[in-house]
Structure formats: structure tokens, C-alpha cells
C-alpha positions, 0 to 999 in steps of 0.5 A: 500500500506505497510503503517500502518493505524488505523482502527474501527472494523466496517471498516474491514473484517475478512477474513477466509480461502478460502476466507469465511468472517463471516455471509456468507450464505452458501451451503453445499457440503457434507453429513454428519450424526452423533448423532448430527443430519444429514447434506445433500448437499444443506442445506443452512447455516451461516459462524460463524467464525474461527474454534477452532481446525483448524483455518488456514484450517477450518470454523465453520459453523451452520445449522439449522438441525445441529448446529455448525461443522467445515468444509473446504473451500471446503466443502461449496460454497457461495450462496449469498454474505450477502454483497448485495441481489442483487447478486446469484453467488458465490464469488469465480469466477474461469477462463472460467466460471469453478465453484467448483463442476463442473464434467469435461473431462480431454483433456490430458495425465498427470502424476506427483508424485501424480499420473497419469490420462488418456485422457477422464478421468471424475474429479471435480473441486474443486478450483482455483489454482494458480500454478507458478503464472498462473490461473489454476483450480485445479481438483481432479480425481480418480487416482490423489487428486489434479491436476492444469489445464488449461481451456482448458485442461478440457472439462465440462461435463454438466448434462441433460438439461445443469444443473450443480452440485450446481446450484440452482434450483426451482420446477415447479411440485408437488410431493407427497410422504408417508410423504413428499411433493415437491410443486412448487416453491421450491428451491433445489439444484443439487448435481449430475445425476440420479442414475436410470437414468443418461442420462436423469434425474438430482438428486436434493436435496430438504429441504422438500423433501429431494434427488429426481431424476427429469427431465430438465423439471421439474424445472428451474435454479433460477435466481434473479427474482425467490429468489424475488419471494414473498418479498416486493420491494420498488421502487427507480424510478418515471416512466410513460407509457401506463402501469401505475405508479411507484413514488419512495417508492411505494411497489410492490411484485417479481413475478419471473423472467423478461420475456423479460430479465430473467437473468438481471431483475425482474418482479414485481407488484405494485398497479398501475403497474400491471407488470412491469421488472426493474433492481435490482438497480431499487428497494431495498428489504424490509425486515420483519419491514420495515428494509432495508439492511444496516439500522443502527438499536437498540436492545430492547433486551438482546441476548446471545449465548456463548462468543457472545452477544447484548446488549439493546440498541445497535447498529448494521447493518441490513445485510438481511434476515434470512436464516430461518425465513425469514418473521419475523427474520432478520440478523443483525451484532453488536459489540460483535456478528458478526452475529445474527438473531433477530426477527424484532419487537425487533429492532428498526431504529436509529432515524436519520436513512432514507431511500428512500421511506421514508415518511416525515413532513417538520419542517420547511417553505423555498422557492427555485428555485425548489419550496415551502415548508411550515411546515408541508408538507408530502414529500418522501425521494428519495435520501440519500446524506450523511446518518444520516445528509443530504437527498434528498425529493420531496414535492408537490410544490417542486420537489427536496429539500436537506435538513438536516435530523434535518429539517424533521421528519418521519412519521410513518406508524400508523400516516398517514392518508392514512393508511388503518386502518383509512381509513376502517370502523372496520367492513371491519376488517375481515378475512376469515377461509381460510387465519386464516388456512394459518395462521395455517400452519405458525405457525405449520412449526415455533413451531414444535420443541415445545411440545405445540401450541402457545397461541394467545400471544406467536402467536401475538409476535412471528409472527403478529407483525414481519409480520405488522410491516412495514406497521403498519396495523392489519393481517386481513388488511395485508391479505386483503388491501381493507378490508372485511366485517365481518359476524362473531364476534368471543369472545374468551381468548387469553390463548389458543391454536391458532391451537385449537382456529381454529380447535374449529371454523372449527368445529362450522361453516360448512362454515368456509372456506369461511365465514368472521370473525372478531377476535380481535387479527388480527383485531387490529393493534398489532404495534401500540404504546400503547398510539396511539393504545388506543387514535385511539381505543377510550375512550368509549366502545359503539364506539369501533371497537368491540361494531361496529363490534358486532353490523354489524356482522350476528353472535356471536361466542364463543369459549371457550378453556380447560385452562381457563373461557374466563369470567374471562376477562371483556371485553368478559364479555362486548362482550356478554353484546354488543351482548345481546343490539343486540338481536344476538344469541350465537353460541357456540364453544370449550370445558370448563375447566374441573372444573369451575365455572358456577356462572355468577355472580363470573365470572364477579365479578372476571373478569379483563382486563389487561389495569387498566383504560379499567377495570375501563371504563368497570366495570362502563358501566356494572354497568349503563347499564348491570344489568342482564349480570350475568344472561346472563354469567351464562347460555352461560357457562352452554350451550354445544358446538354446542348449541345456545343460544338465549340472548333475552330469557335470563333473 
């Protein structure tokens, strides 16, 4: 109110021109193709600030499929504030329900200096004008660039089905084309009327699919339900009817839109709630981690990007989900870089930091009016009341405690006893061929730009962590809750190709699709602290998830991979000498180096684990209990892919 005030950077706003602040998603409004790349209408983007040339008219904008360029305010629309998930309309709200873009009828005769334009005349809009102080739209016709109108001197003209320009819209058929494909579900935009067709077709613009004229049938305006469809909520209510059960903190998933209130609500699914509509301050978005928007969050790594940078261990604000990589990456703001996606395992939550839904251990004995809480008692955040300091909890015997965050400590998913990896036998590790090819596809769609396939460590970095992150469970469990029961243990190197590993496997197995496997790197949880994760795998071999799962599975499966001898690691030396004390045969699979050795006996001579202390256990074990393990290395490597190998009858 005119008064001067000093202010922290985090307490302001940039504001650019038309109103854009820096991190907002945003859509294209042109088509645009130059030697960078091309632009279309509809593709989804990021404000990154000011524009060099024009930093009074302009704002830089970056597209995944085109980099940085500077455009105008009218160029692009807000698609969601990154301010709160819970919103898909644009900021800028014009009079009478009017939006950028819109087609409209002009109802008047109207001439000034700029021009003139007739009654009937078709025109767009293409802001808000605030001429002699009044609310007006401004709209743009052919004979006239720029004219202030009131609403009710403009007639919208709305295309077939009632669809607007820029409306957001999700495909309800598939298409297949020569190389390209519309699968239901997708998510476009409108960017007019059908050129073959006006009267009755819509032009939408698909990112997969590009532009494509469909019916009003063929798909339906996106609404909250449907941009929530897929992505885990958790729930911020207790409820209780003839239906089932929600407490605060359970997960569910966003099924689509509420049939009884599709604009307002979102129906979800929960384990004991099959279906159920609730409000969008009903359940808060967890994101790829288990972070949730606006968690105060520490960079574990460096991160540059011109003038821009994040420094390790700094903090910052989580401000959703990346536009792109939406199941591994999220968007966060720090100090000295506005707007950044980082991969979610690279971050960490600021210790003081909890959130409702947050599983506690109380630190301390007290007794109140509402209840008994002794130390040690599980609890579950369902309130914060000052972040970082105070919170509200709810223990068995106490219904509702506020307490200092100092009081409780949070316990992580990989401690509970309620987790699935400690509930499961290690022999319900498994994963099905179908869901290692889903795995596939995931990965081809991510590495495209890359001229080779990801090896198993680049995948378990890149994408198994981010996605088990939150709920510090192994893929195999992440994709199966309840567990399945393995019938193929399968022994490979983790230097190899992910999607040659899989295509290796499908060509062994004639039921690969369907069969039941156990690997390694989706059956250990790869989150865990490496500390936790070896105290939980076990100090002696014999009772490790592996020598277990070795030992329930029908089959032994190896496959091999042209880049290196999976024998020059010790624990597949070991795998096989597990398989030999169970009289399994081996079932072989993949393609050798094009020069090794044969010799069983240099293999494992030469062979080591990454883990010195595993390197030690094992080497002992082999010494006491597997003296013709040589042997047994010797001839599954001399063996051809497809063959099988009988260990019994090795000698």
C-alpha cells in the first residue's frame, strides 16, 4: 500500500509480461519450424524467464522438441498454474467466460483508424483489454489487428460438439497410422475445425500423433479427474460407509473423472475403497519419491545449465511434476535456478520436513485428555500446524496429539514392518515377461535420443529407483503388491543391454509372456540404504533371497550378453554353484563375447563382486563347499544358446 518493505527472494514473484511468472507450464499457440527443430500448437512447455532481446514484450520459453525461443504473451496460454495441481484453467480469466483463442461473431458495425469490420464478421480473441478503464476483450479480425469489445458485442462461435480452440482434450479411440499411433487416453489439444470437414469434425493436435481431424465423439474435454488419471493420491480424510475405508495417508490411484460430479471431483481407488469421488482438497498428489508439492527438499547433486545452477546440498521447493518425465523427474525451484527438473532419487526431504500421511515413532511417553502415548508408538501425521516445528498425529490410544516435530521421528518406508518386502517370502519376488516388456517400452520412449540401450545400471538409476522410491519396495513388488511366485531364476551381468537382456529371454522361453521370473535387479529393493539393504539381505549366502529363490524356482536361466563373461562376477559364479546343490538344469540364453575365455577355472579365479566383504563371504563358501564349480563354469560357457545343460552330469 506505497510503503517500502524488505523482502527474501523466496517471498516474491517475478512477474513477466502478460502476466507469465517463471516455471509456468505452458501451451503453445503457434507453429513454428526452423533448423532448430519444429514447434506445433499444443506442445506443452516451461516459462524460463525474461527474454534477452525483448524483455518488456517477450518470454523465453523451452520445449522439449525445441529448446529455448522467445515468444509473446500471446503466443502461449497457461495450462496449469505450477502454483497448485489442483487447478486446469488458465490464469488469465477474461469477462463472460471469453478465453484467448476463442473464434467469435462480431454483433456490430465498427470502424476506427485501424480499420473497419462488418456485422457477422468471424475474429479471435486474443486478450483482455482494458480500454478507458472498462473490461473489454480485445479481438483481432481480418480487416482490423486489434479491436476492444464488449461481451456482448461478440457472439462465440463454438466448434462441433461445443469444443473450443485450446481446450484440452483426451482420446477415447485408437488410431493407427504408417508410423504413428493415437491410443486412448491421450491428451491433445484443439487448435481449430476440420479442414475436410468443418461442420462436423474438430482438428486436434496430438504429441504422438501429431494434427488429426476427429469427431465430438471421439474424445472428451479433460477435466481434473482425467490429468489424475494414473498418479498416486494420498488421502487427507478418515471416512466410513457401506463402501469401505479411507484413514488419512492411505494411497489410492485417479481413475478419471467423478461420475456423479465430473467437473468438481475425482474418482479414485484405494485398497479398501474400491471407488470412491472426493474433492481435490480431499487428497494431495504424490509425486515420483514420495515428494509432495511444496516439500522443502536437498540436492545430492551438482546441476548446471548456463548462468543457472544447484548446488549439493541445497535447498529448494518441490513445485510438481515434470512436464516430461513425469514418473521419475520432478520440478523443483532453488536459489540460483528458478526452475529445474531433477530426477527424484537425487533429492532428498529436509529432515524436519512432514507431511500428512506421514508415518511416525513417538520419542517420547505423555498422557492427555485425548489419550496415551508411550515411546515408541507408530502414529500418522494428519495435520501440519506450523511446518518444520509443530504437527498434528493420531496414535492408537490417542486420537489427536500436537506435538513438536523434535518429539517424533519418521519412519521410513524400508523400516516398517508392514512393508511388503518383509512381509513376502523372496520367492513371491517375481515378475512376469509381460510387465519386464512394459518395462521395455519405458525405457525405449526415455533413451531414444541415445545411440545405445541402457545397461541394467544406467536402467536401475535412471528409472527403478525414481519409480520405488516412495514406497521403498523392489519393481517386481511395485508391479505386483501381493507378490508372485517365481518359476524362473534368471543369472545374468548387469553390463548389458536391458532391451537385449529381454529380447535374449523372449527368445529362450516360448512362454515368456506369461511365465514368472525372478531377476535380481527388480527383485531387490534398489532404495534401500546400503547398510539396511545388506543387514535385511543377510550375512550368509545359503539364506539369501537368491540361494531361496534358486532353490523354489522350476528353472535356471542364463543369459549371457556380447560385452562381457557374466563369470567374471562371483556371485553368478555362486548362482550356478546354488543351482548345481539343486540338481536344476541350465537353460541357456544370449550370445558370448566374441573372444573369451572358456577356462572355468580363470573365470572364477578372476571373478569379483563389487561389495569387498560379499567377495570375501563368497570366495570362502566356494572354497568349503564348491570344489568342482570350475568344472561346472567351464562347460555352461562352452554350451550354445538354446542348449541345456544338465549340472548333475557335470563333473
Amino acid at each position: 500500500k506505497g510503503a517500502w518493505v524488505t523482502c527474501q527472494p523466496d517471498q516474491v514473484e517475478l512477474e513477466l509480461p502478460g502476466g507469465h511468472c517463471t516455471g509456468d507450464v505452458i501451451v503453445s499457440a503457434v507453429n513454428i519450424a526452423d533448423a532448430d527443430g519444429t514447434l506445433s500448437m499444443g506442445d506443452r512447455g516451461t516459462v524460463f524467464g525474461p527474454s534477452e532481446i525483448a524483455p518488456e514484450t517477450e518470454i523465453v520459453c523451452q520445449f522439449e522438441n525445441f529448446g529455448l525461443v522467445s515468444l509473446g504473451p500471446d503466443q502461449v496460454e497457461v495450462e496449469v498454474s505450477h502454483h497448485t495441481w489442483a487447478t486446469s484453467l488458465p490464469l488469465l480469466q477474461l469477462p463472460h467466460g471469453f478465453r484467448k483463442g476463442d473464434m467469435v461473431k462480431i454483433r456490430i458495425n465498427f470502424s476506427d483508424n485501424n480499420g473497419s469490420v462488418a456485422m457477422g464478421d468471424t475474429g479471435k480473441v486474443i486478450g483482455l483489454s482494458t480500454a478507458n478503464g472498462e473490461n473489454k476483450i480485445l479481438c483481432e479480425f481480418g480487416n482490423c489487428a486489434s479491436v476492444s469489445l464488449a461481451p456482448e458485442e461478440v457472439e462465440l462461435e463454438v466448434l462441433p460438439g461445443g469444443f473450443r480452440v485450446r481446450d484440452i482434450v483426451i482420446s477415447t479411440i485408437e488410431l493407427n497410422d504408417v508410423d504413428r499411433t493415437l491410443s486412448v487416453g491421450d491428451r491433445g489439444t484443439v487448435i481449430g475445425s476440420s479442414k475436410t470437414a468443418p461442420d462436423t469434425q474438430i482438428l486436434c493436435q496430438f504429441e504422438n500423433f501429431g494434427s488429426v481431424s476427429l469427431g465430438p465423439d471421439q474424445v472428451e474435454v479433460e477435466t481434473l479427474g482425467h490429468s489424475l488419471r494414473g498418479l498416486v493420491l494420498i488421502c487427507k480424510i478418515d471416512r466410513t460407509d457401506s463402501n469401505g475405508t479411507l484413514a488419512v495417508g492411505d494411497r489410492g490411484i485417479g481413475i478419471g473423472p467423478s461420475t456423479v460430479d465430473p467437473d468438481k471431483e475425482i474418482l479414485c481407488r484405494f485398497e479398501k475403497y474400491t471407488s470412491v469421488s472426493l474433492l481435490p482438497d480431499q487428497v494431495e498428489l504424490e509425486l515420483p519419491g514420495g515428494y509432495r508439492i511444496g516439500d522443502i527438499v536437498v540436492s545430492k547433486t551438482r546441476r548446471s545449465d548456463g548462468p543457472e545452477s544447484v548446488k549439493k546440498g541445497e535447498q529448494g521447493i518441490v513445485l510438481g511434476l515434470s512436464p516430461t518425465h513425469r514418473d521419475t523427474h520432478i520440478q523443483c525451484t532453488f536459489p540460483n535456478f528458478a526452475n529445474v527438473c531433477l530426477i527424484a532419487s537425487d533429492l532428498s526431504l529436509e529432515p524436519s520436513q512432514f507431511r500428512i500421511g506421514d508415518v511416525v515413532i513417538s520419542k517420547k511417553h505423555w498422557k492427555g485428555a485425548a489419550g496415551t502415548v508411550h515411546c515408541g508408538d507408530p502414529g500418522i501425521v494428519i495435520g501440519v500446524q506450523q511446518p518444520g516445528k509443530r504437527i498434528s498425529c493420531k496414535f492408537e490410544k490417542c486420537r489427536c496429539a500436537d506435538v513438536s516435530v523434535a518429539e517424533v521421528k519418521r519412519e521410513e518406508a524400508f523400516e516398517s514392518r508392514s512393508n511388503p518386502m518383509r512381509t513376502l517370502s523372496s520367492e513371491d519376488w517375481g515378475i512376469t515377461g509381460d510387465q519386464l516388456v512394459a518395462l521395455s517400452r519405458q525405457v525405449a520412449s526415455r533413451y531414444t535420443d541415445k545411440d545405445e540401450n541402457p545397461n541394467v545400471y544406467e536402467l536401475v538409476d535412471g528409472l527403478i529407483k525414481p519409480l520405488c522410491m516412495a514406497q521403498h519396495v523392489s519393481y517386481s513388488i511395485l508391479q505386483n503388491p501381493g507378490g508372485l511366485r517365481c518359476e524362473t531364476f534368471v543369472s545374468h551381468a548387469w553390463c548389458e543391454s536391458y532391451l537385449q537382456f529381454v529380447a535374449d529371454m523372449q527368445d529362450r522361453c516360448s512362454d515368456f509372456r506369461t511365465r514368472v521370473f525372478w531377476v535380481c535387479f527388480v527383485a531387490n529393493p534398489q532404495t534401500w540404504p546400503k547398510g539396511n539393504l545388506k543387514r535385511f539381505l543377510g550375512v550368509n549366502p545359503h539364506h539369501s533371497p537368491f540361494a531361496i529363490a534358486i532353490c523354489k524356482c522350476d528353472d535356471f536361466l542364463v543369459v549371457r550378453n556380447n560385452g562381457k563373461n557374466i563369470y567374471w562376477r562371483l556371485w553368478c559364479c555362486v548362482e550356478l554353484a546354488f543351482a548345481s546343490s539343486e540338481k536344476k538344469a541350465v537353460q541357456i540364453a544370449g550370445t558370448l563375447p566374441p573372444s573369451t575365455t572358456t577356462s572355468g577355472a580363470a573365470l572364477l579365479k578372476g571373478a569379483k563382486c563389487t561389495d569387498k566383504d560379499d567377495n570375501c563371504t563368497l570366495r570362502q563358501i566356494v572354497k568349503e563347499r564348491f570344489e568342482n564349480l570350475a568344472v561346472l563354469i567351464s562347460n555352461v560357457v562352452a554350451a550354445q544358446a538354446g542348449e541345456v545343460v544338465d549340472l548333475g552330469a557335470c563333473s
